[in-house]
N, C-alpha and C positions, 0 to 999 in steps of 0.2 A: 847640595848636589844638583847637577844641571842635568836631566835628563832628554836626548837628541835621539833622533830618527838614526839608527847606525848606518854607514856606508860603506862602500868597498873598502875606502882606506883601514879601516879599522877590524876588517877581517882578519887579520894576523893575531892582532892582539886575544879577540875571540876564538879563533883559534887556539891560541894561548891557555887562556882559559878553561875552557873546553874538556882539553885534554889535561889538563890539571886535576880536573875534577874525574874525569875517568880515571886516574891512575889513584887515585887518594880520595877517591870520597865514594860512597852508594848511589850518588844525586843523579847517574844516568845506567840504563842498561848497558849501555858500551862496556867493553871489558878490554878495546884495544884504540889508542889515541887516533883520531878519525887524523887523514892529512889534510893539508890547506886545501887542498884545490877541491874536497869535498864538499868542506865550510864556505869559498867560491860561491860554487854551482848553488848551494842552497840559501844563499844571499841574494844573489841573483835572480832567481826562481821565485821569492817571495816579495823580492822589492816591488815587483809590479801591482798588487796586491793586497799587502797587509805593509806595516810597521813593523822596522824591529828595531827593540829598544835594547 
């Protein structure tokens, strides 16, 4: 397993995810699939700042 700092291009796919998990699992409060341009802005927002893995 190769683990990389995520970046814009790979927002979709987290997104993907994401809302996966809302619709089929307990793993987030959400109870309706967030859109992309949410996951976006909150990419965005943290890249200046922290890591996302």
């Amino acid at each position: 397993m190769i683990i990389r700092k995520a970046n814009i291009d790979d927002i979709e796919r987290i997104n993907d995810i994401y809302n996966q998990a809302v619709l089929n699992t307990t793993a987030t409060i959400d109870t309706e699939p967030r859109p992309l341009e949410y996951h976006k802005n909150g990419l965005r927002r943290i890249m200046t700042d922290m890591l996302f893995l």
